[in-house]
C-alpha angles and dihedrals in degrees: 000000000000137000115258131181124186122255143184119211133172142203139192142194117199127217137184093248099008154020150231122219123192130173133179124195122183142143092256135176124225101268091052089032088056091040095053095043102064097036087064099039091048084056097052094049088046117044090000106094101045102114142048094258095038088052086074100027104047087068099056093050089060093050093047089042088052098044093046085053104046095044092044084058103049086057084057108054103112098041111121098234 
């Protein structure tokens, strides 16, 4: 049995006109916590700021992914992986 803490993450894809959101939240252990986190992080630099709304949005998706895994993590410092 594994430790698990729950996390948000988001992700967007930017269009020209309009734009794609997706979010996952799960109790998830490290291994799942650091594979879901930069799949979604490598989809929003990449396809994130391509519209006039993403532009803006896309930024503060990284911030809140990166805050929710960092502090996730720090929760789970002593967990045995």
């Amino acid at each position: 049995m594994r430790a698990t803490q729950n996390v948000t993450f988001h992700r967007n894809i930017g269009m020209l006109v309009a734009r794609q959101t997706r979010s996952i939240q799960a109790d998830m252990c490290k291994t799942c916590m650091g594979k879901n986190y930069w799949e979604f992080m490598g989809k929003n630099l990449l396809f994130g700021p391509w519209g006039t709304i993403s532009l803006v949005g896309t930024p503060i998706y990284l911030i809140t992914n990166t805050y929710s895994y960092v502090a996730a993590l720090s929760k789970m410092r002593g967990a045995i992986e």
